[in-house]
KEKOL-44504 format. One line per 4 residues: number of its first residue (from 1); for each residue x, y, z of C-alpha. Coordinates in steps of 0.25 Angstrom, whole numbers, plus 2048, in hexadecimal, padded with zeros to 3 digits. Example, Ala and Ser with C-alpha at 12.3 -4.5 7.8 and 13.67 -1.06 7.14 Angstrom:
BEGIN
1	831,7EE,81F ~ 837,7FC,81D
! end
This chain:
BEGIN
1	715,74A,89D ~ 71E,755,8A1 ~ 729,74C,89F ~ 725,747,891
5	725,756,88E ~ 732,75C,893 ~ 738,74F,88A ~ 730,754,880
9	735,762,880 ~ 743,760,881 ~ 741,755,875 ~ 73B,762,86E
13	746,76B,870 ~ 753,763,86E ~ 74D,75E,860 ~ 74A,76D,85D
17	757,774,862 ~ 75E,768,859 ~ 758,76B,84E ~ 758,77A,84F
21	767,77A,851 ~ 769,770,845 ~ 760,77A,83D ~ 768,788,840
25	775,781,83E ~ 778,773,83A ~ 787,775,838 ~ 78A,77B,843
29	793,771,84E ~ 78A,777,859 ~ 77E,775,856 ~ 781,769,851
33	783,766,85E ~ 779,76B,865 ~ 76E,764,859 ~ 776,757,85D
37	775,75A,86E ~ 766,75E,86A ~ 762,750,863 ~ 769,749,86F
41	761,750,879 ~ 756,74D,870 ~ 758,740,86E ~ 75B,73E,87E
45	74B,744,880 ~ 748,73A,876 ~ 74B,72E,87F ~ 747,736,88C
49	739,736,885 ~ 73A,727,882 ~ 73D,725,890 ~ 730,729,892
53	729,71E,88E ~ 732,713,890 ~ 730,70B,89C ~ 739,6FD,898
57	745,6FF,8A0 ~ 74E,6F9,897 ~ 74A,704,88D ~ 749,70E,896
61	758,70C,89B ~ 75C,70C,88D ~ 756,719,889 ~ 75B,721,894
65	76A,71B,88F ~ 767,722,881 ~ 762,72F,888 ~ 76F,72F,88F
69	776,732,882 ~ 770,740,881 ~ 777,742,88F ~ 784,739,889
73	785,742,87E ~ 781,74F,880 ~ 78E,754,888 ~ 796,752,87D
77	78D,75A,873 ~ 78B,765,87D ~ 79A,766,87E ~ 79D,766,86F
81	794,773,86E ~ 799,77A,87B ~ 7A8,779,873 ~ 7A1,77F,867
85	79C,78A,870 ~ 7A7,78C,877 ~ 7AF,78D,86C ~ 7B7,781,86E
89	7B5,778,863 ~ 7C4,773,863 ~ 7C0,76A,86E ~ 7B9,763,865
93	7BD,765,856 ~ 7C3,756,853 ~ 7BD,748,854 ~ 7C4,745,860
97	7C0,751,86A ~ 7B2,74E,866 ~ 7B2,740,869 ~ 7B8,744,875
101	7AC,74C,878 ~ 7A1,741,874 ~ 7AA,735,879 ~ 7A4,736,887
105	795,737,885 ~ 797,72B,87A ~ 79D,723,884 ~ 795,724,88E
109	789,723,884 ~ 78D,715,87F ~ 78D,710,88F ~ 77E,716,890
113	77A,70E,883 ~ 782,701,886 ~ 787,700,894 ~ 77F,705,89B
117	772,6FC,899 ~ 767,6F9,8A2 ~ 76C,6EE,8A7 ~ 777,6F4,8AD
121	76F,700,8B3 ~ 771,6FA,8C0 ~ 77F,6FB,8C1 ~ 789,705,8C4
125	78E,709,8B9 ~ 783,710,8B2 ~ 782,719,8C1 ~ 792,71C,8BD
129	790,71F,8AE ~ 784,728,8B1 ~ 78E,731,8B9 ~ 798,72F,8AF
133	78E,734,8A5 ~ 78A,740,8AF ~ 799,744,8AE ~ 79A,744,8A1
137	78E,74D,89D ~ 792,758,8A7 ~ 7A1,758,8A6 ~ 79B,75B,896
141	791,764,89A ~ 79C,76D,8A5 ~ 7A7,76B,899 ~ 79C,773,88F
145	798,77E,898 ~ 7A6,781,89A ~ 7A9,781,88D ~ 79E,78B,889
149	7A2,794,897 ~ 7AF,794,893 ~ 7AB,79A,885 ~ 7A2,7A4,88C
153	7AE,7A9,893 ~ 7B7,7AC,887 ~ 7AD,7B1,87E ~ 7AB,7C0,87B
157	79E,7BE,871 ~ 792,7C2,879 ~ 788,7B9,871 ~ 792,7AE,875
161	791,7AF,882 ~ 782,7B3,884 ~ 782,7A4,87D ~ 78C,79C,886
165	786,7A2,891 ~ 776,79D,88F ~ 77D,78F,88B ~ 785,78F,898
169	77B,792,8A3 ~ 771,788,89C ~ 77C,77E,89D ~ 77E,77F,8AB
173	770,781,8AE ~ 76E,773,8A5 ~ 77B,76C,8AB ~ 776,76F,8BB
177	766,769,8B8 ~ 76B,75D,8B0 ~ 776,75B,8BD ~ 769,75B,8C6
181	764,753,8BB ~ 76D,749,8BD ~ 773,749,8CB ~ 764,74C,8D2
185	757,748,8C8 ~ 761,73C,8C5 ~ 75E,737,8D3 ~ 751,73B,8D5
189	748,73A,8CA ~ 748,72C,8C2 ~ 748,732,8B5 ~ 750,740,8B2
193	754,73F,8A5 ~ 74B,745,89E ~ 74E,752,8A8 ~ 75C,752,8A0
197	755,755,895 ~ 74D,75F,898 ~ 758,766,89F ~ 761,767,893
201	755,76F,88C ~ 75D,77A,896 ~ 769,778,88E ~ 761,778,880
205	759,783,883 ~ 764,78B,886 ~ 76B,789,87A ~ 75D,78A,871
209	75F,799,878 ~ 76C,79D,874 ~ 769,797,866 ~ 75C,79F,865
213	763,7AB,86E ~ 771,7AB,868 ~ 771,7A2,85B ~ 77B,79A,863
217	776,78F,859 ~ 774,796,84D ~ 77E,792,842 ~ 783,7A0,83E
221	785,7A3,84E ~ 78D,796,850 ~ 793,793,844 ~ 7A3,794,846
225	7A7,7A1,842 ~ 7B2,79C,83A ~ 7AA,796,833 ~ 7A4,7A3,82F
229	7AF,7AB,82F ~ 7B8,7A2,829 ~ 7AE,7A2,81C ~ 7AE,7B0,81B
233	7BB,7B3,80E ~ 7BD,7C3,816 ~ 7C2,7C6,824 ~ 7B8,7C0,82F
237	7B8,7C5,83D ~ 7B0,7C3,847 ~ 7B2,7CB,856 ~ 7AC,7CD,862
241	7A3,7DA,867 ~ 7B2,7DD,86E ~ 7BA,7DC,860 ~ 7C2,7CE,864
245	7C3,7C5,858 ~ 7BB,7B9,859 ~ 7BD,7B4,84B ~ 7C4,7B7,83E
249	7C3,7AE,832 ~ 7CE,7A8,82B ~ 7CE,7B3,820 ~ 7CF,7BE,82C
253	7DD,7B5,831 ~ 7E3,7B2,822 ~ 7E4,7C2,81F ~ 7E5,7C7,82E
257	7F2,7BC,830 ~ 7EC,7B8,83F ~ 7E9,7AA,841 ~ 7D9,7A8,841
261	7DA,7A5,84F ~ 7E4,7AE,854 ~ 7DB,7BB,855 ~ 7CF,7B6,85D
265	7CE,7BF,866 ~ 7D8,7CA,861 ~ 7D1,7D8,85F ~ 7CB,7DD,852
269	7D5,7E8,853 ~ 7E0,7DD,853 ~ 7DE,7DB,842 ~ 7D5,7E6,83F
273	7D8,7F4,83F ~ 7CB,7F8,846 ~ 7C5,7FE,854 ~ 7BC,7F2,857
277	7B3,7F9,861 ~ 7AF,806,855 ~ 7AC,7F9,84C ~ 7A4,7F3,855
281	79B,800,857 ~ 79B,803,84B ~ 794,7F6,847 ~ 78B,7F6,853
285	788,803,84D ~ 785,7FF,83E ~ 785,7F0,840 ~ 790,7EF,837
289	79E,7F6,832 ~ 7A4,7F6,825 ~ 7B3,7FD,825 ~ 7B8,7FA,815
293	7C6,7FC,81A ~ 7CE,7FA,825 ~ 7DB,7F2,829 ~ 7DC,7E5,82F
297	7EA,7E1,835 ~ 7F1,7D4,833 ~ 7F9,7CB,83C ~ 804,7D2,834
301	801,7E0,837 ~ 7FD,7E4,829 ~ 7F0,7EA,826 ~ 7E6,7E5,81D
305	7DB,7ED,818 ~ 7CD,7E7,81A ~ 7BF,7EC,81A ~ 7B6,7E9,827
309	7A7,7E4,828 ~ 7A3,7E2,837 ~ 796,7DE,83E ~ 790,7DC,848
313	78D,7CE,850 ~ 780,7CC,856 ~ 77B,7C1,85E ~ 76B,7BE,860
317	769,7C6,86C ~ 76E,7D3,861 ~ 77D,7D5,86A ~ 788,7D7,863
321	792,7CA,864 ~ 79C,7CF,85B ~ 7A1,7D3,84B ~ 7A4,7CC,841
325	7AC,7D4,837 ~ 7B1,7D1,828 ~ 7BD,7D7,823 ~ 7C1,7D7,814
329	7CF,7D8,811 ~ 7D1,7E4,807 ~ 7DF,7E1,805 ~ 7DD,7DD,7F5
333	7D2,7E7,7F4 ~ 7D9,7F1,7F8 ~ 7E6,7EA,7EF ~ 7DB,7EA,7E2
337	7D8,7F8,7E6 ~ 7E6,7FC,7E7 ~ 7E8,7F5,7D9 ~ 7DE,7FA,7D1
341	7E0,809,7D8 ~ 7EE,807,7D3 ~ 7EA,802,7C5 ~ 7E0,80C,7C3
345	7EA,818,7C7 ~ 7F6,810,7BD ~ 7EC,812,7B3 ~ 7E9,820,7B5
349	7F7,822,7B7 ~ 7FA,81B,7A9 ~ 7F0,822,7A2 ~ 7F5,830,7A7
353	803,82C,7A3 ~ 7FD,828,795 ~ 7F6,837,792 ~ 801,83F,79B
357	811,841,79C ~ 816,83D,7A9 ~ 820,84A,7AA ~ 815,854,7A9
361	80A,850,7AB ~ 802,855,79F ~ 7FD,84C,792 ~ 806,845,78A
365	808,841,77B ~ 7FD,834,77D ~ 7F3,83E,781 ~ 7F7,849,777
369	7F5,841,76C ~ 7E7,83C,772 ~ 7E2,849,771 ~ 7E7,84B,764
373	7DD,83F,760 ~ 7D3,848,767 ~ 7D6,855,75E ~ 7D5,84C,753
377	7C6,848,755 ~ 7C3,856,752 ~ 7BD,859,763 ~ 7C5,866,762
381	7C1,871,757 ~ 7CF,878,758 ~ 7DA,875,761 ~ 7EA,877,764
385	7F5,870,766 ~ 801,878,76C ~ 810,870,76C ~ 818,874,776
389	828,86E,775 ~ 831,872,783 ~ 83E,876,77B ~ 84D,871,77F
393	848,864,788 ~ 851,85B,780 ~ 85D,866,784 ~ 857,868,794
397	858,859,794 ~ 866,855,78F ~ 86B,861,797 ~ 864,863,7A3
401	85D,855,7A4 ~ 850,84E,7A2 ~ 84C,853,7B0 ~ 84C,861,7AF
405	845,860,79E ~ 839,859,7A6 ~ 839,865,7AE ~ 839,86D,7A2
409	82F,865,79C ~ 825,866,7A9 ~ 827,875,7A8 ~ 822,875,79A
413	817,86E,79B ~ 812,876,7A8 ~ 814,883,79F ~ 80A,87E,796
417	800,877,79E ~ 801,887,7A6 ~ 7FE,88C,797 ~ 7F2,882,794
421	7E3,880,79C ~ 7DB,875,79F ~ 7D5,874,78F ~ 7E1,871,78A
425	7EA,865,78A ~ 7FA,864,78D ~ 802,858,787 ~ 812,855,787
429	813,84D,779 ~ 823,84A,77A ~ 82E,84C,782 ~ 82F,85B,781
433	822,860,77A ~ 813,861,77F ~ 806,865,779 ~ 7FC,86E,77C
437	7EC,86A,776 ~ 7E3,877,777 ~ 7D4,873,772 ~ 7C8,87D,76B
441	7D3,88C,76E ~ 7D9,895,764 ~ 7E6,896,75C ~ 7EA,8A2,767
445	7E6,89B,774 ~ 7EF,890,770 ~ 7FB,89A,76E ~ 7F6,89F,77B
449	7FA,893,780 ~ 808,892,77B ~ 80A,8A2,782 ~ 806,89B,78D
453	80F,890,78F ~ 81B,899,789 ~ 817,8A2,794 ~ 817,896,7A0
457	825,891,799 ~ 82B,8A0,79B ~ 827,8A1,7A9 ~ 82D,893,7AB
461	83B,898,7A4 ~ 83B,8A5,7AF ~ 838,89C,7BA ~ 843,891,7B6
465	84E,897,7AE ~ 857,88C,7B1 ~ 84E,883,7A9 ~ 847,88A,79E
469	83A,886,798 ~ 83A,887,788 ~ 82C,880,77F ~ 82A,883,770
473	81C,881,76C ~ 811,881,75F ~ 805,881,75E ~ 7FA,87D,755
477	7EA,87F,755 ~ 7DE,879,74D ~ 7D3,87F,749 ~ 7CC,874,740
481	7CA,866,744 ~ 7D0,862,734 ~ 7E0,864,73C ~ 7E3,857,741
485	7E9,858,751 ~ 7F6,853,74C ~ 7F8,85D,741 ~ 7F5,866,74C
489	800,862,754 ~ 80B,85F,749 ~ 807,86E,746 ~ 809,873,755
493	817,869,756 ~ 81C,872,74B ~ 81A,881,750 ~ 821,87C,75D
497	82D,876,755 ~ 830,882,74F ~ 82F,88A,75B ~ 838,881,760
501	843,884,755 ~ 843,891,75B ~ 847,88E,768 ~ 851,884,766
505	85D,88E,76A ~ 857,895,776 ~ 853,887,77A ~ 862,884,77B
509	867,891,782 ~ 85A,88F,78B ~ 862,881,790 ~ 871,887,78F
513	869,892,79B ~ 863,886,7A1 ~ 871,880,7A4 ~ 878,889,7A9
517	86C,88D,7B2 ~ 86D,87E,7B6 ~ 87C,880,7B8 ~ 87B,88B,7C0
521	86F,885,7C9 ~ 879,87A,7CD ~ 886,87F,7CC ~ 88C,876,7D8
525	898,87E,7DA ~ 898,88E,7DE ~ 88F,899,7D7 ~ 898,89D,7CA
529	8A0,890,7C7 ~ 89B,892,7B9 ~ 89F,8A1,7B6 ~ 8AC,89D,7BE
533	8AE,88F,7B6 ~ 8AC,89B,7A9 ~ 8B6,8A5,7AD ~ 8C1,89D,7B0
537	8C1,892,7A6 ~ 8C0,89E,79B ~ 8CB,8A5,7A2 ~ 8D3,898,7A1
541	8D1,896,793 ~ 8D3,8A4,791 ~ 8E2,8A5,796 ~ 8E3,897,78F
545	8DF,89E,782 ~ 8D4,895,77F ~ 8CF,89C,772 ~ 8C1,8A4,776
549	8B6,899,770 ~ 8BA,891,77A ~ 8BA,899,784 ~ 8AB,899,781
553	8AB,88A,782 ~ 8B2,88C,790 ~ 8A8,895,794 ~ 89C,88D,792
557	8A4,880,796 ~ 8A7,887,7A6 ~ 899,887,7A6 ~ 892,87C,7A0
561	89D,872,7A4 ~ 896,86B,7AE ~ 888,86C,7A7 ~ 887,85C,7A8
565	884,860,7B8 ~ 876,861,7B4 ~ 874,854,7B3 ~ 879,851,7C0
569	872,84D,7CD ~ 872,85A,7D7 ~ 876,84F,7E2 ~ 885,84C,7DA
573	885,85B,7D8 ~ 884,861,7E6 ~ 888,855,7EE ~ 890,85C,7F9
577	89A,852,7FA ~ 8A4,849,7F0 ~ 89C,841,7E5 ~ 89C,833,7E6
581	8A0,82A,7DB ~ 896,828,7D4 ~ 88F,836,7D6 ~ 89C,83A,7D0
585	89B,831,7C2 ~ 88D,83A,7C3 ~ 894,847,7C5 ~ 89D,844,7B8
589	890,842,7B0 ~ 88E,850,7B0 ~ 898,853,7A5 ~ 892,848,799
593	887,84F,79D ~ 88B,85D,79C ~ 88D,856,78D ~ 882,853,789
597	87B,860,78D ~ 885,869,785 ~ 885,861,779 ~ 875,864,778
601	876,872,779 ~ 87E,87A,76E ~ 883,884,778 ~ 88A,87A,77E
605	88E,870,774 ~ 89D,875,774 ~ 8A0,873,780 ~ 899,865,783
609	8A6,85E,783 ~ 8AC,868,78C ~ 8A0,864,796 ~ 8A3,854,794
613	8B3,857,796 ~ 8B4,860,7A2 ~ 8B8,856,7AC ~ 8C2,850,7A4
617	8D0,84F,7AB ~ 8DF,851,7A6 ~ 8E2,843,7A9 ~ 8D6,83D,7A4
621	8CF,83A,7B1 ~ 8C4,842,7AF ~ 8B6,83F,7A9 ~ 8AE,83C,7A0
625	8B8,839,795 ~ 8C4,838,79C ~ 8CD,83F,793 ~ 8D9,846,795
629	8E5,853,792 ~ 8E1,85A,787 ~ 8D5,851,783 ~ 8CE,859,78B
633	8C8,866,786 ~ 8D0,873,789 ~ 8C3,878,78F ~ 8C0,86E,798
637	8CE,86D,79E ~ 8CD,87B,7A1 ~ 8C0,879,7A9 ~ 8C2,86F,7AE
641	8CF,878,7B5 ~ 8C5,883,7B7 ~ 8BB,87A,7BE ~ 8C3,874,7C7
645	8C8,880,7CD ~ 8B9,888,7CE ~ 8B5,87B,7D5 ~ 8C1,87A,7DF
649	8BF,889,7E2 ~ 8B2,88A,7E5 ~ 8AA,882,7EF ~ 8A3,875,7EC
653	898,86F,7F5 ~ 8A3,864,7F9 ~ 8AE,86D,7FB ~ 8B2,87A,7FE
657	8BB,882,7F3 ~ 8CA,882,7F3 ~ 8D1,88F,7F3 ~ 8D8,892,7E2
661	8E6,88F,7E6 ~ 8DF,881,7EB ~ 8D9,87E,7DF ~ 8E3,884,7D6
665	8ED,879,7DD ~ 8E3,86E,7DC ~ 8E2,871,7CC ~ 8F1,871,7CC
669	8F1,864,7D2 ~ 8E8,85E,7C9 ~ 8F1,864,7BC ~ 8F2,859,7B2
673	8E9,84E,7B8 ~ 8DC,855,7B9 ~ 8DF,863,7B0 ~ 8E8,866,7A4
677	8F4,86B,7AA ~ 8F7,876,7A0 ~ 8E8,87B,7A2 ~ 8EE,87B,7B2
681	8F8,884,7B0 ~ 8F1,88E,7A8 ~ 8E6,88E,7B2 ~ 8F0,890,7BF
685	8F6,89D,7B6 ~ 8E9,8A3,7B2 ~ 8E6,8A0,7C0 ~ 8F4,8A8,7C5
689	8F1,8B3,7BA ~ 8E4,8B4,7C2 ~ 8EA,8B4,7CF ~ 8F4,8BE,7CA
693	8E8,8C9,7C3 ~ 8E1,8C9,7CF ~ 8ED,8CD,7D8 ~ 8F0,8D9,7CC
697	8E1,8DD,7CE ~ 8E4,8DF,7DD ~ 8EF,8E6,7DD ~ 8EC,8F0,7D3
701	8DF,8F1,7DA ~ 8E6,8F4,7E9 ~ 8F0,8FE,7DF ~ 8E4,905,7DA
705	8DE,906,7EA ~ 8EB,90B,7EF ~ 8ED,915,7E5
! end
């Protein structure tokens, strides 16, 4: 009876833990396994309970060959789930290594069911295979414990090991009873083998635990974690308590460059810019962390911005086994971020530029002309519109460039934004004029406004006399809503224009003052070149007896003859050494430039071919034109004498001066190649006469002392 229910039992359970594991997870290898191992011992317990009632020896002899397959076959499903535990599934992942590891319990399972009959019970050969059979099951048995020690050994996950280790000491404790089993009961009780059965209830029991205890059988606990992670489209990571890399998916090794197997083992830190051990207290803490931006670095070295969601792993028993953490590669967010900040700030920028002027900063003609539609809808009861025009900037342009007019244009529209407050609105509606909108104010407030900004422009002028601010402005104002807002203005346009008339000519003299300030500011050679240029060359032509008129023209030429300079880079101009070739073609500019500018302003006009001439030579090696002898205008060869000398008398910032009887040889020398030769000659006497005068002076002074 006791018998009958041990059989019983172990019947029970084998069915139940094969059905149990078939129902938690019928895809995973392992349980797989272990429901296959389960129906075999099953089965075995079957034919052990059969064997019970059974008393033909023929049939007998015969069963207890088919309950020999349970032990036949067993070893070699025992060890394909200690590969799958110890993580050494390569040993038997193609057809071949499998077969290998059936092969011998198939083997000896056709002996049992064909050889080994009971006819030949008798002989020795059953006696040889039984040990043969011995050797095979615990040669399997030993090989599947190592296996699963060896595993316990490398791992570092807790649950792991809690696991391998319950499975290992019921193994051994299963492999030393069945070894009594079989080398003592064997040989002194007739019938054992039901005791076999019974004793691998140790083994099942033991792994019912760690189901139950560890959901070692559980499907989301065994399942490959590749084939979780490797589902999951982010980065997937999973990590020991200790921050070692136990798996990435294949996402995780495509944007980090690593091959998928290379970073087992390698530290978080290795391919995330993170303190391992703060995250992990920080999750113990509040279960989970979520960092929305942080780096991860690439095989490469480059960082990639990713956010990071960690948690927690906890087995059964509530420990901590490890994290699993998902990173999402921010890279294109960040990219669609970067795009759209940047569209977003193009379109504000484009819109600013379509309602402001890019030089001043203020409203521009688009803008001016939407408010006018405004006035036009009758919003404002009365309203003014004040025109302001910056006189001369065509003139500032051509004569001192476009550089210093935008200045003179800035300077304007600051001295009536400083004359206006916050009510009212500033335009530039062309290249030199701006308006000024004043809503619901008097006739006088708007003349107020134009004091104002006269006021800020004279301050301008005491502050900057080298660059003289001049605006002509009109007004105009409405006091019924029937004016329309472009009669208004046409109105305003008019009074300015006619102030305008009015300073036309202080306008031009404002700019003759603002050249020769210019002149004077960069006046490269000594302090009173130009008064020394006047006095000599007027001397010159005087003992020449150029009539007087021209003498004027000599005058102004001495010191606008190198007006073009204006228009020429300070690094030419002072360059403390000799001038390159092509700085030089730069220098030689300045006198087509000089041109231009005199021919603008009347006060110059007559001598603008002077200006373009001046470096022309005797011979005709001089520039721009390259004429030659008496083509060139009397005046300019004059000056060009009188230039010469002043420049090799006085110190330039490549040179030091020559003494006068230096230069005066030098000119000599350059008689009829470079200067007229006649125009030499007179020079060298006026320059005698001089000599001779100043010795006169001091010796009717020494006669008058010694007197």
């Amino acid at each position: 009876m006791f018998k009958l229910l041990l059989i019983y039992t172990a019947l029970l359970i084998y069915l139940g833990m094969g059905v149990y594991a078939y129902i938690i997870g019928s895809k995973s290898k392992l349980n797989l396994l272990f429901v296959r191992m389960s129906l075999l011992f099953t089965g075995g317990t079957l034919v052990e309970l059969f064997l019970l009632n059974v008393s033909e020896p023929q049939i007998y002899y015969f069963l207890v060959r088919v309950g020999e397959l349970t032990w036949l076959n067993y070893p070699g499903l025992l060890l394909s789930m200690a590969l799958i535990i110890g993580h050494k599934e390569e040993w038997g992942n193609t057809v071949g290594k499998r077969s290998m590891i059936f092969l011998p319990g198939v083997l000896l399972s056709l002996y049992n069911i064909f050889i080994n009959t009971f006819e030949n019970r008798a002989t020795v050969i059953p006696e040889i295979f039984w040990w043969l059979e011995i050797i095979y099951i615990y040669m399997f048995d030993l090989i599947s414990l190592v296996v699963i020690w060896k595993w316990r050994q490398k791992s570092k996950v807790a649950r792991e090991r809690k696991q391998i280790r319950i499975l290992f000491s019921f193994g051994i404790i299963t492999l030393l009873l069945t070894l009594f089993n079989d080398l003592v009961l064997h040989y002194t009780l007739r019938y054992s083998s039901y005791w076999d059965y019974v004793m691998f209830l140790i083994l099942i029991f033991a792994i019912l635990y760690t189901s139950i205890k560890y959901k070692m059988l559980n499907i989301s606990a065994l399942i490959s974690p590749e084939d979780i992670v490797d589902k999951i489209t982010d980065v997937a990571i999973i990590t020991d308590p200790l921050g070692n890399i136990l798996r990435i998916n294949e996402r995780g090794s495509q944007l980090l460059g690593y091959e998928k197997n290379k970073l087992a083992g390698s530290r978080l830190e290795q391919i995330i810019e993170v303190k391992f051990n703060d995250l992990w207290q920080k999750a113990a803490k509040d279960k989970q962390v979520l960092i929305e931006e942080i780096n991860g670095r690439t095989y490469f070295g480059t960082k990639i911005p990713i956010s990071l969601h960690v948690s927690i792993v906890h087995d059964q028993a509530g420990d901590a086994v490890g994290t699993v953490m998902i990173c999402q590669d921010k890279s294109l967010i960040k990219e669609l971020q970067s795009e759209i900040k940047e569209r977003k700030e193009k379109e504000r920028e484009l819109a600013y530029i379509s309602l402001h002027d890019p030089l001043t900063g203020i409203l521009n003609r688009n803008s001016f002309e939407q408010n006018l539609v405004k006035l036009e809808s009758g919003i404002f009861s009365h309203y003014g519109i004040i025109i302001c025009d910056v006189d001369g900037l065509k003139l500032i342009n051509d004569t001192l460039g476009h550089e210093v007019g935008d200045k003179i244009l800035i300077a304007a529209a600051q001295s009536i934004k400083q004359s206006t407050t916050a009510g009212e609105h500033l335009f530039r509606i062309g290249g030199d004029e701006f308006a000024v909108l004043v809503y619901n104010e008097s006739e006088e407030y708007v003349n107020s406004i134009c004091r104002k900004i006269m006021n800020w422009a004279n301050e301008y002028n005491r502050e900057n006399p080298q660059l003289l601010l001049n605006i002509s402005m009109g007004y105009a104002v409405c006091n019924n809503r029937n004016k329309k807002a472009n009669e208004l203005y046409k109105e305003a346009d008019d009074h300015m224009y006619r102030e305008k008339l009015n300073h036309i000519n202080s306008v031009r003299n404002n700019a003759v003052k603002a050249l020769m300030k210019t002149l004077e500011a960069r006046d490269f050679i000594t302090e009173g070149h130009a008064d020394r240029m006047r006095n000599m060359v007027m001397e010159l032509g005087r003992y020449l007896g150029v009539p007087e008129n021209r003498i004027n023209d000599l005058d102004l030429l001495a010191q606008f003859h190198d007006l073009g300079k204006v228009g020429i880079s300070d690094n030419i101009l002072f360059k403390p050494a000799a001038l390159t070739e092509e700085e030089m073609t730069e220098m030689k500019r300045h006198s087509e430039i000089g041109y231009r500018i005199a021919q603008s302003l009347p006060e110059l006009n007559s001598i603008s071919k002077y200006i373009l001439m001046h470096h022309e030579r005797w011979d005709g090696a001089g520039y721009p034109l390259g004429i030659k002898g008496e083509a060139i205008p009397l005046e300019c060869r004059i000056l060009s004498i009188i230039d010469t000398y002043d420049a090799m008398t006085n110190d330039r910032p490549y040179r030091k001066a020559m003494s006068k009887d230096e230069a005066i040889t030098e000119i000599t020398k350059n008689s009829g190649t470079q200067f007229d030769p006649f125009l030499v000659s007179k020079f060298l006497e006026m320059m005698d006469n001089r000599i001779v005068e100043t010795k006169l002076k001091i010796t009717e002074s020494s006669t008058c002392v010694i007197m």
